[in-house]
PDB file of N, CA, C and O in Angstrom:
ATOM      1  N   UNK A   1      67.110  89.872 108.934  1.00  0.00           N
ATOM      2  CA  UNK A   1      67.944  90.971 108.496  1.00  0.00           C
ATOM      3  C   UNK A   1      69.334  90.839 109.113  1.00  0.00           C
ATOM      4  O   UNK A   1      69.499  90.564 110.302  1.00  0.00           O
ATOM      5  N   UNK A   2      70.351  91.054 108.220  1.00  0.00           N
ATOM      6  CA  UNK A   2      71.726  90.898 108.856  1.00  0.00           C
ATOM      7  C   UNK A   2      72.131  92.384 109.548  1.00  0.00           C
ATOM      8  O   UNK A   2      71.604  93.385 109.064  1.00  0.00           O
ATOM      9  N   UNK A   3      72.682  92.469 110.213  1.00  0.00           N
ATOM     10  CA  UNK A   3      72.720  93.156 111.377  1.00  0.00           C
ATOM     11  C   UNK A   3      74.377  93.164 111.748  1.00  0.00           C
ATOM     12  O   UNK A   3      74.989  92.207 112.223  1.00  0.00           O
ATOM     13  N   UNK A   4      74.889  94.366 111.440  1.00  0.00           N
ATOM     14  CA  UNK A   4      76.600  94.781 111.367  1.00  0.00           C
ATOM     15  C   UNK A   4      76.776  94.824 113.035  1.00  0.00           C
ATOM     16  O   UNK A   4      76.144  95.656 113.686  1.00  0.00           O
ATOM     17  N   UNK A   5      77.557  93.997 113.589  1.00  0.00           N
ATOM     18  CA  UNK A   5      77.896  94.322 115.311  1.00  0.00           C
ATOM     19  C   UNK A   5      79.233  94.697 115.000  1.00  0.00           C
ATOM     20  O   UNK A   5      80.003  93.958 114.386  1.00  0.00           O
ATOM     21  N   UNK A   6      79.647  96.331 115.593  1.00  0.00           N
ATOM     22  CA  UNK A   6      80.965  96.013 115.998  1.00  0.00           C
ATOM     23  C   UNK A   6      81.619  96.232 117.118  1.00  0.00           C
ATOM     24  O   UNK A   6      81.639  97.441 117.352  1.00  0.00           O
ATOM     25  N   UNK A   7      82.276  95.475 118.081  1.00  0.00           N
ATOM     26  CA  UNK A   7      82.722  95.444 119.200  1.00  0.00           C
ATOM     27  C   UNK A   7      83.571  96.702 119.371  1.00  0.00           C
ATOM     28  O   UNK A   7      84.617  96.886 118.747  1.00  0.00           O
ATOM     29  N   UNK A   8      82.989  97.662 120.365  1.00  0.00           N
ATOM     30  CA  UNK A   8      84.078  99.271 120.046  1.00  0.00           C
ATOM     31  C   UNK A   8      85.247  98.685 121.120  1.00  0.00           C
ATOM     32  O   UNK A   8      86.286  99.267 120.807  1.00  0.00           O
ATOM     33  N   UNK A   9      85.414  98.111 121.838  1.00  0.00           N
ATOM     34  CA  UNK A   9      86.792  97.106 122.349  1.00  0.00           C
ATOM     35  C   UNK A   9      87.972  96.892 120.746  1.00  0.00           C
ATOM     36  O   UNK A   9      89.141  97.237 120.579  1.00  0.00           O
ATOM     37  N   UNK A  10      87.684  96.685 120.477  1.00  0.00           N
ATOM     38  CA  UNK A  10      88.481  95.970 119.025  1.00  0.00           C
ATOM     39  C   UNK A  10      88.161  96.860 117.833  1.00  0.00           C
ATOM     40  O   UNK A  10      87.079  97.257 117.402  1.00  0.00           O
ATOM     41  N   UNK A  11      89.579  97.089 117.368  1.00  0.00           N
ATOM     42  CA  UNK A  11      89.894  97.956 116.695  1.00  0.00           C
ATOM     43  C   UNK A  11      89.926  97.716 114.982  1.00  0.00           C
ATOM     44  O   UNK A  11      89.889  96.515 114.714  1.00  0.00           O
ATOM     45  N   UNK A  12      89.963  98.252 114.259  1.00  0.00           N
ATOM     46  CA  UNK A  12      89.647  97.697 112.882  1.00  0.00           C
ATOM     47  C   UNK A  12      90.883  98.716 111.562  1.00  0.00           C
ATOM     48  O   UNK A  12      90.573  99.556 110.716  1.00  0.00           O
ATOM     49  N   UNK A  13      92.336  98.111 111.949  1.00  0.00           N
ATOM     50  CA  UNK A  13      93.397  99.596 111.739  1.00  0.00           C
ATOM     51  C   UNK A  13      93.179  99.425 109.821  1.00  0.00           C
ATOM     52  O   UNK A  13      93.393  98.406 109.163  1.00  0.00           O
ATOM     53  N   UNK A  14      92.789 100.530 109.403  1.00  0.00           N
ATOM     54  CA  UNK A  14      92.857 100.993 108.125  1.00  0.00           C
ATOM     55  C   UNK A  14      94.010 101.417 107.664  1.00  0.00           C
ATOM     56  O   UNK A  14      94.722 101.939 108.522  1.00  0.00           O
ATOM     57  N   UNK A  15      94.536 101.359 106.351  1.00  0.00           N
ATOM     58  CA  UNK A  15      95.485 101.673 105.932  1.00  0.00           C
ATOM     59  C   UNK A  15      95.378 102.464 104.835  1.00  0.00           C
ATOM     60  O   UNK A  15      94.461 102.209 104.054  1.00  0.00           O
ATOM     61  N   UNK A  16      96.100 103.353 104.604  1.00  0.00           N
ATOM     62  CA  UNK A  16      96.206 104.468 103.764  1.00  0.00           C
ATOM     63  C   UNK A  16      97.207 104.256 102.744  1.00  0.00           C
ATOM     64  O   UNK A  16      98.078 103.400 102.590  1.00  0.00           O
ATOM     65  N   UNK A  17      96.836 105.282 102.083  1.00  0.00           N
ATOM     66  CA  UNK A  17      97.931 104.585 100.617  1.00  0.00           C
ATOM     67  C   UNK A  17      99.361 104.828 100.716  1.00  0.00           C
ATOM     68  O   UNK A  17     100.001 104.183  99.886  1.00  0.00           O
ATOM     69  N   UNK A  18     100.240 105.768 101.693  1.00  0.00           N
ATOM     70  CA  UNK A  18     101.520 105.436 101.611  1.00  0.00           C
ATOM     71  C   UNK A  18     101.517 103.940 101.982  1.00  0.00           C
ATOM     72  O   UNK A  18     102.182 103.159 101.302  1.00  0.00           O
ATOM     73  N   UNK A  19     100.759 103.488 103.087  1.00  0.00           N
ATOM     74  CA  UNK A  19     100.874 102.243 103.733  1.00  0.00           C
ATOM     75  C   UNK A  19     101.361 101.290 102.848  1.00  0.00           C
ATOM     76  O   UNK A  19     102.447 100.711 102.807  1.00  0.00           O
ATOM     77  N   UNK A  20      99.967 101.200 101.857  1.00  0.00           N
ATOM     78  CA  UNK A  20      99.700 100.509 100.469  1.00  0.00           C
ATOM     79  C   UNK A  20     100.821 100.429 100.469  1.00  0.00           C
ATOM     80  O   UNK A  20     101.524  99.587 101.028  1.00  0.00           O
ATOM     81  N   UNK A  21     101.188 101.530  99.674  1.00  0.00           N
ATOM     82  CA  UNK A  21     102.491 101.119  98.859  1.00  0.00           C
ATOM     83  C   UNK A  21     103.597 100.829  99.493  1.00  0.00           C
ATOM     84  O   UNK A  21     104.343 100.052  98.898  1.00  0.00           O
ATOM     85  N   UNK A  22     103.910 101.186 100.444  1.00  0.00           N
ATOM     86  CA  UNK A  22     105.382 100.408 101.092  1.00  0.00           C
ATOM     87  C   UNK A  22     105.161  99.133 101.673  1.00  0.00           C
ATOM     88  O   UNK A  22     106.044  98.386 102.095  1.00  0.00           O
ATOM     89  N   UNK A  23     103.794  98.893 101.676  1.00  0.00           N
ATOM     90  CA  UNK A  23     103.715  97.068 101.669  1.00  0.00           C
ATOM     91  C   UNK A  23     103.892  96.601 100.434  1.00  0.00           C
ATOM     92  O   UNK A  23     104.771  95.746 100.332  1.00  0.00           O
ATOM     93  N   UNK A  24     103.461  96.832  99.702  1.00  0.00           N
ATOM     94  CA  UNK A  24     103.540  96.340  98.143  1.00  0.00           C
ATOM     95  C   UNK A  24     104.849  96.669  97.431  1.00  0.00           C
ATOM     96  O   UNK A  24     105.380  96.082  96.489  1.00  0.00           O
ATOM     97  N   UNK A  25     105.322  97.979  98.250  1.00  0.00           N
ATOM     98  CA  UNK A  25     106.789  98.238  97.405  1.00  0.00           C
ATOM     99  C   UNK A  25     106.710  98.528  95.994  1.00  0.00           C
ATOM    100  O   UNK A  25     107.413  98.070  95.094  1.00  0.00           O
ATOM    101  N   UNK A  26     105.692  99.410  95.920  1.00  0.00           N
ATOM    102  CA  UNK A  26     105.241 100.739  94.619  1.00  0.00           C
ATOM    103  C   UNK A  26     105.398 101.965  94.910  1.00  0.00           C
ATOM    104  O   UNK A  26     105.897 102.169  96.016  1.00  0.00           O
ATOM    105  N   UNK A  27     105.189 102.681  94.410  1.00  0.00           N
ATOM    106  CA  UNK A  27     105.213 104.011  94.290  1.00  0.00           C
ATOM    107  C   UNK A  27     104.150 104.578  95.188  1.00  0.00           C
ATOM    108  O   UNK A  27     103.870 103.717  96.022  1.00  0.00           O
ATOM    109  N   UNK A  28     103.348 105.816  95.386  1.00  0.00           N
ATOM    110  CA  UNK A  28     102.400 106.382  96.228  1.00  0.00           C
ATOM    111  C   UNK A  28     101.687 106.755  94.794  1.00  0.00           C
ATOM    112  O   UNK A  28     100.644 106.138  94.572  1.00  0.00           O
ATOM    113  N   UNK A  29     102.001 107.427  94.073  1.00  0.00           N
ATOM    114  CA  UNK A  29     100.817 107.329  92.645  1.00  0.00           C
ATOM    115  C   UNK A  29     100.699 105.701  92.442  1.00  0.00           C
ATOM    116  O   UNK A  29      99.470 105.688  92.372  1.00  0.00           O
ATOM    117  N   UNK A  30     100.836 105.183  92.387  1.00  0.00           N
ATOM    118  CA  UNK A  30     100.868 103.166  91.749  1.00  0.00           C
ATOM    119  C   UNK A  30      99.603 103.405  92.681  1.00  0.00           C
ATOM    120  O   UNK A  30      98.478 103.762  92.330  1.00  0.00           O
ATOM    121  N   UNK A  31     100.047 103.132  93.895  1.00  0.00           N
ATOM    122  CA  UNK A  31      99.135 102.506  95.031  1.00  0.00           C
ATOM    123  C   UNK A  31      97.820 103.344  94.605  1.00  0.00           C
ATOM    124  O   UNK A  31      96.853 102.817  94.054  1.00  0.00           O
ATOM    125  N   UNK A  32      97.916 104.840  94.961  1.00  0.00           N
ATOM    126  CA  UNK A  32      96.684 106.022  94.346  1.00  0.00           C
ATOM    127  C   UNK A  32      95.588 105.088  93.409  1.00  0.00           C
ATOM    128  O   UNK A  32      94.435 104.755  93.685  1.00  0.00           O
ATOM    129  N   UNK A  33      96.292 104.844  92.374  1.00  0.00           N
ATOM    130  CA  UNK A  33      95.911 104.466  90.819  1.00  0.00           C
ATOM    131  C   UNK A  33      94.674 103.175  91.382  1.00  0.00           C
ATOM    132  O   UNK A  33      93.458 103.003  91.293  1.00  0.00           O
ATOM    133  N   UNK A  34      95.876 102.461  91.988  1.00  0.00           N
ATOM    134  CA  UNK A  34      95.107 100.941  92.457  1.00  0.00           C
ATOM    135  C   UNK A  34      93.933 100.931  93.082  1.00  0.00           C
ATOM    136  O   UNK A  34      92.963 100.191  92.916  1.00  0.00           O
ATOM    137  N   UNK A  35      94.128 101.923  93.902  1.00  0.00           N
ATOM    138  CA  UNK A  35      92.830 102.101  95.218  1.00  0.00           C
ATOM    139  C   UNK A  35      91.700 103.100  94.350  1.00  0.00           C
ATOM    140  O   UNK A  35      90.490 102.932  94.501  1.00  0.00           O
ATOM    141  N   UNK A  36      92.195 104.032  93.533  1.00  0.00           N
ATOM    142  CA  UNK A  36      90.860 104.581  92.909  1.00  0.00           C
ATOM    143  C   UNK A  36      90.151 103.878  91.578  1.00  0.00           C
ATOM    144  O   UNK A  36      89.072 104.250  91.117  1.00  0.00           O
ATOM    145  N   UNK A  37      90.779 103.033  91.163  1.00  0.00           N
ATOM    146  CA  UNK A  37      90.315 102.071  89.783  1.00  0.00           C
ATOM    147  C   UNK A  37      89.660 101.516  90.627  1.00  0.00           C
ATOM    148  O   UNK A  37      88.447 101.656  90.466  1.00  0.00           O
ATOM    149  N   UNK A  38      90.075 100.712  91.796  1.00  0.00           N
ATOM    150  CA  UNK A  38      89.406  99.685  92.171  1.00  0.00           C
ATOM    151  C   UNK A  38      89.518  98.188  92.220  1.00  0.00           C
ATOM    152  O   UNK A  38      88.694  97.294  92.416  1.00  0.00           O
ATOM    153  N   UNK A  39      90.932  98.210  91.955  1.00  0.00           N
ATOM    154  CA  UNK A  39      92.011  97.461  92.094  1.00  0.00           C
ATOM    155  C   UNK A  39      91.770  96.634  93.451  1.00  0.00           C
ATOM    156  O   UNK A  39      91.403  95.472  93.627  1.00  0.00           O
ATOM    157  N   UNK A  40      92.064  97.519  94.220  1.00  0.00           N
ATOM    158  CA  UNK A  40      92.266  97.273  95.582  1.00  0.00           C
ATOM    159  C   UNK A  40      90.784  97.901  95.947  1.00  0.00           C
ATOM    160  O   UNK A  40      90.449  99.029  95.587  1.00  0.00           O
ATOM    161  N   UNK A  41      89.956  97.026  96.701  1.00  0.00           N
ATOM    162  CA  UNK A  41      88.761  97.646  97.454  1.00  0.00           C
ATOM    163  C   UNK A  41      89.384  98.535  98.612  1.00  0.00           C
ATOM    164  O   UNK A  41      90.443  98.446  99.232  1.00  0.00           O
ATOM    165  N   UNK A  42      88.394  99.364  98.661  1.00  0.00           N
ATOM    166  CA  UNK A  42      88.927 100.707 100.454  1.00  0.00           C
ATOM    167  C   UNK A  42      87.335 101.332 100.488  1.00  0.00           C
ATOM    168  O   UNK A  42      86.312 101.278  99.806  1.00  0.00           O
ATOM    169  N   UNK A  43      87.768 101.885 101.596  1.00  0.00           N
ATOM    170  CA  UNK A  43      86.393 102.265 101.935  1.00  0.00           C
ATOM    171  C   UNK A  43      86.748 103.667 102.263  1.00  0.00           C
ATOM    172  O   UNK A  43      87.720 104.057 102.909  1.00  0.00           O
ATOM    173  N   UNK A  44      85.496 104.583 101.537  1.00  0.00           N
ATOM    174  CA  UNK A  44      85.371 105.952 101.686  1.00  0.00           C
ATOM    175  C   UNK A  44      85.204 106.805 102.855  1.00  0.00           C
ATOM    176  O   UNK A  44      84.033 106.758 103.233  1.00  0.00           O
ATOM    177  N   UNK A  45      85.743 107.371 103.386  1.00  0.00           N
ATOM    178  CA  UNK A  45      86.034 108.407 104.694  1.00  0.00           C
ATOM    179  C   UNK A  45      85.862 109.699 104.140  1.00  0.00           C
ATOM    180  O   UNK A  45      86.747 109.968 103.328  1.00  0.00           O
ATOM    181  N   UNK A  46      85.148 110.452 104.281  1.00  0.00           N
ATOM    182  CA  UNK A  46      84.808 111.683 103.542  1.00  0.00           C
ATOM    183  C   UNK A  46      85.785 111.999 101.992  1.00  0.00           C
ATOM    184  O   UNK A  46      85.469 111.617 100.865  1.00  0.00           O
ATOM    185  N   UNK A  47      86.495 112.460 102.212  1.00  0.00           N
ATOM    186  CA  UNK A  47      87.475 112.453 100.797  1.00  0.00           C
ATOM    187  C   UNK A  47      88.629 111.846 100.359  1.00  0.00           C
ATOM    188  O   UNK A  47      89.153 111.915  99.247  1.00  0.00           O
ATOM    189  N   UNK A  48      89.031 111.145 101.501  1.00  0.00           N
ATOM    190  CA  UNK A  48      89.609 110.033 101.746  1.00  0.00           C
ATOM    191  C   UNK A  48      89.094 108.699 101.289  1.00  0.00           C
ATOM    192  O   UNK A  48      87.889 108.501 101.133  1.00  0.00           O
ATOM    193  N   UNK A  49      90.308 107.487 101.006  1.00  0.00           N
ATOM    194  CA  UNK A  49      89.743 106.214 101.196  1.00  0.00           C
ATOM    195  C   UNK A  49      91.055 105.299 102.365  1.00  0.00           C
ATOM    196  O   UNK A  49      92.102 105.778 102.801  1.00  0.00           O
ATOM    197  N   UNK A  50      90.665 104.341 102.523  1.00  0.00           N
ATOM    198  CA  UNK A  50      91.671 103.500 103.476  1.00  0.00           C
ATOM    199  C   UNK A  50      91.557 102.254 102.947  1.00  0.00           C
ATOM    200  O   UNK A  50      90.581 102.123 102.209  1.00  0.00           O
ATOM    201  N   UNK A  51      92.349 101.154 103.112  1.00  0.00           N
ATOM    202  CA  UNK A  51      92.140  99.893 102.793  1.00  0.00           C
ATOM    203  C   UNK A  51      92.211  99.170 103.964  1.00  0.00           C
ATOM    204  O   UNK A  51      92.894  99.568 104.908  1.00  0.00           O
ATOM    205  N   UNK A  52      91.562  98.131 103.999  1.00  0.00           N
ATOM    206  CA  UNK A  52      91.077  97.342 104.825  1.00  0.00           C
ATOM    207  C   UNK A  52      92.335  96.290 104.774  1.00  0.00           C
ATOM    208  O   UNK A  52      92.565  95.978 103.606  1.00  0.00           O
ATOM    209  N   UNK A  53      93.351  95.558 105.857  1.00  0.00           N
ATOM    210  CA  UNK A  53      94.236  94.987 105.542  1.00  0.00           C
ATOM    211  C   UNK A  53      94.199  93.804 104.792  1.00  0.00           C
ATOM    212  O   UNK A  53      95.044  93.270 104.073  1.00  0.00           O
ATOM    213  N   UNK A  54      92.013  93.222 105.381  1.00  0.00           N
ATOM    214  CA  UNK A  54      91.939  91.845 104.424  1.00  0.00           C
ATOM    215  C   UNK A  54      91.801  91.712 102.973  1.00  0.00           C
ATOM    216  O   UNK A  54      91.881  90.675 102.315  1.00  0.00           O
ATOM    217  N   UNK A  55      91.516  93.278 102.439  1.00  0.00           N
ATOM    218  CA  UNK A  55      91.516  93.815 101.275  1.00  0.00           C
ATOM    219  C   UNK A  55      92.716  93.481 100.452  1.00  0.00           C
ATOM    220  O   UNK A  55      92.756  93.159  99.265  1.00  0.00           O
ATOM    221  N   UNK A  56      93.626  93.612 101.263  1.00  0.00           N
ATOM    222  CA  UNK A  56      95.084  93.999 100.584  1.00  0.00           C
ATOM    223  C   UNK A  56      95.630  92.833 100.044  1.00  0.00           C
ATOM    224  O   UNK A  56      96.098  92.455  98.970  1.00  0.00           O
ATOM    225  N   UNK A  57      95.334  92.243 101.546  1.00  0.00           N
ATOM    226  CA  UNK A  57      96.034  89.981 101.516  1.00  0.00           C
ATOM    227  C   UNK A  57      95.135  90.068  99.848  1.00  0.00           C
ATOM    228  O   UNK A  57      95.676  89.967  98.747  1.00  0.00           O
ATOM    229  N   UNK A  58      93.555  90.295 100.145  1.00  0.00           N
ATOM    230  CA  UNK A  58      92.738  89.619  98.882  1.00  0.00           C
ATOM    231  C   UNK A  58      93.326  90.067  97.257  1.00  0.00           C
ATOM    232  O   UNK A  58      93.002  89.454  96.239  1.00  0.00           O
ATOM    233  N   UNK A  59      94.141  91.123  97.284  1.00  0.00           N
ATOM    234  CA  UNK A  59      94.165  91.652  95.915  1.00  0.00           C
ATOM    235  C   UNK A  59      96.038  90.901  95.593  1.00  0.00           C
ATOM    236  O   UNK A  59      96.649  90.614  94.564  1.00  0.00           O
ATOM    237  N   UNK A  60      96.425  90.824  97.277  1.00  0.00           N
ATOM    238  CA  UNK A  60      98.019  90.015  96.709  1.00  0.00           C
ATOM    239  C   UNK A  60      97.642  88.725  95.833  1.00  0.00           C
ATOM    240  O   UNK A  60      97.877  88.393  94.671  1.00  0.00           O
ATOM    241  N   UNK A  61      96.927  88.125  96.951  1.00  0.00           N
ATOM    242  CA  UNK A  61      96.470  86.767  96.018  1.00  0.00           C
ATOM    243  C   UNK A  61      95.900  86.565  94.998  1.00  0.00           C
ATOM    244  O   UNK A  61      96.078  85.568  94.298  1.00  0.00           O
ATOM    245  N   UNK A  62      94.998  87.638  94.717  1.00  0.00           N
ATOM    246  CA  UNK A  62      94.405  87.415  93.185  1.00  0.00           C
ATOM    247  C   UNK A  62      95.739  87.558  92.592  1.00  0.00           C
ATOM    248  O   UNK A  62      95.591  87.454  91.375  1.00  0.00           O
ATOM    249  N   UNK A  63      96.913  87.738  92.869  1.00  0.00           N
ATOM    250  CA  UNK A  63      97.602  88.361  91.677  1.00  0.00           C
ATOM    251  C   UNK A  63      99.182  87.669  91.795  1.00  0.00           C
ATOM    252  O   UNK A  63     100.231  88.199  91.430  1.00  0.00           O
ATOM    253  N   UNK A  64      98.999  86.273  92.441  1.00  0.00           N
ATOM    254  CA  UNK A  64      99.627  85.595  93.078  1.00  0.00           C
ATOM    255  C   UNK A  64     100.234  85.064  91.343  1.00  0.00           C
ATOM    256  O   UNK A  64      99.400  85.531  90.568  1.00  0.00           O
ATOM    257  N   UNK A  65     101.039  84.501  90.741  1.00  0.00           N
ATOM    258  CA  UNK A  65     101.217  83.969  89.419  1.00  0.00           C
ATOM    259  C   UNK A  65     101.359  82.563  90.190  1.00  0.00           C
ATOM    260  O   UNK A  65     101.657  82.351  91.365  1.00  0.00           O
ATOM    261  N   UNK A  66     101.000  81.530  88.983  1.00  0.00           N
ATOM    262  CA  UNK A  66     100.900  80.497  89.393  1.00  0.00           C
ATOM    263  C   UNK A  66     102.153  79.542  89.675  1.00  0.00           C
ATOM    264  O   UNK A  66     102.242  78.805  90.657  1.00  0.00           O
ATOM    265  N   UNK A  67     102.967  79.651  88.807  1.00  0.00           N
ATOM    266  CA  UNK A  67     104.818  79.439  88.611  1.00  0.00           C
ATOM    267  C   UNK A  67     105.762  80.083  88.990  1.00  0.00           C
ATOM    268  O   UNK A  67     106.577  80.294  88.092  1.00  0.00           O
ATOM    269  N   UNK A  68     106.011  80.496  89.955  1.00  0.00           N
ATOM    270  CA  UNK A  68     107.261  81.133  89.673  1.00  0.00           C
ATOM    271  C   UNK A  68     108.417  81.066  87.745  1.00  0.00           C
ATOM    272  O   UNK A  68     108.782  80.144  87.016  1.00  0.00           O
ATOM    273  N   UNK A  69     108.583  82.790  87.700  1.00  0.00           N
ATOM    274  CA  UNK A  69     108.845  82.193  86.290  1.00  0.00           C
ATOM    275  C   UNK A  69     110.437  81.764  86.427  1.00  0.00           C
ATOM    276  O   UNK A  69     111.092  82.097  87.415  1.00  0.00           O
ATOM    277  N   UNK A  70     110.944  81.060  85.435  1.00  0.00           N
ATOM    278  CA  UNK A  70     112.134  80.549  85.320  1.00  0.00           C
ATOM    279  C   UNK A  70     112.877  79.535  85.887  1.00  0.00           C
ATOM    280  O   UNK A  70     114.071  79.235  85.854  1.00  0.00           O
ATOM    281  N   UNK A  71     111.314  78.807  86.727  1.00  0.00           N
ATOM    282  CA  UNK A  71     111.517  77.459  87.087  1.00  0.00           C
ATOM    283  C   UNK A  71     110.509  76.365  85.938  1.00  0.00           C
ATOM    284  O   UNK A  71     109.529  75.733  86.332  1.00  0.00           O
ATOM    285  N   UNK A  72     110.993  76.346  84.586  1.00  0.00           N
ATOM    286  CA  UNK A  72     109.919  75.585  83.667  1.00  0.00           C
ATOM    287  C   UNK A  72     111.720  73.945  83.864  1.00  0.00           C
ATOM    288  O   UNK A  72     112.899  73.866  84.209  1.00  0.00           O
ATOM    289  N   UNK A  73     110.801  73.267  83.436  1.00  0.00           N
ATOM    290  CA  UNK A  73     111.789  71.991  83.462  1.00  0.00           C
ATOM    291  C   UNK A  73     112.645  72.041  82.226  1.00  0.00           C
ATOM    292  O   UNK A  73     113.485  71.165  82.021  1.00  0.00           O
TER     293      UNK A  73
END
């Protein structure tokens, strides 16, 4: 059985959706939208959600484009 350890020494900082969005440089509804579709994974805190920062890296990169546009030869 896998078995969750977490070291209460080391801290695990969650981020909230203004956060979101002034990392991403959206709006606070954008970010909202993202985190309750499910866009962005977060994890539920009573009526709250937070995002996890490795969450965040994971949803930049899915959404990374492969070219920069307006460099075609």
């Amino acid at each position: 059985m896998n078995e969750l350890v977490i070291n209460t020494q080391e801290r695990f900082p969650l981020l909230n959706a203004t956060e979101v969005a002034d990392i991403l440089n959206i709006s606070l509804p954008m970010a909202y939208k993202l985190i309750q579709i499910g866009e962005i994974r977060a994890v539920q805190i009573g009526k709250g959600r937070r995002v996890r920062p490795q969450d965040l890296r994971q949803y930049i990169e899915s959404n990374l484009t492969s070219e920069p546009e307006g460099n075609e030869p």
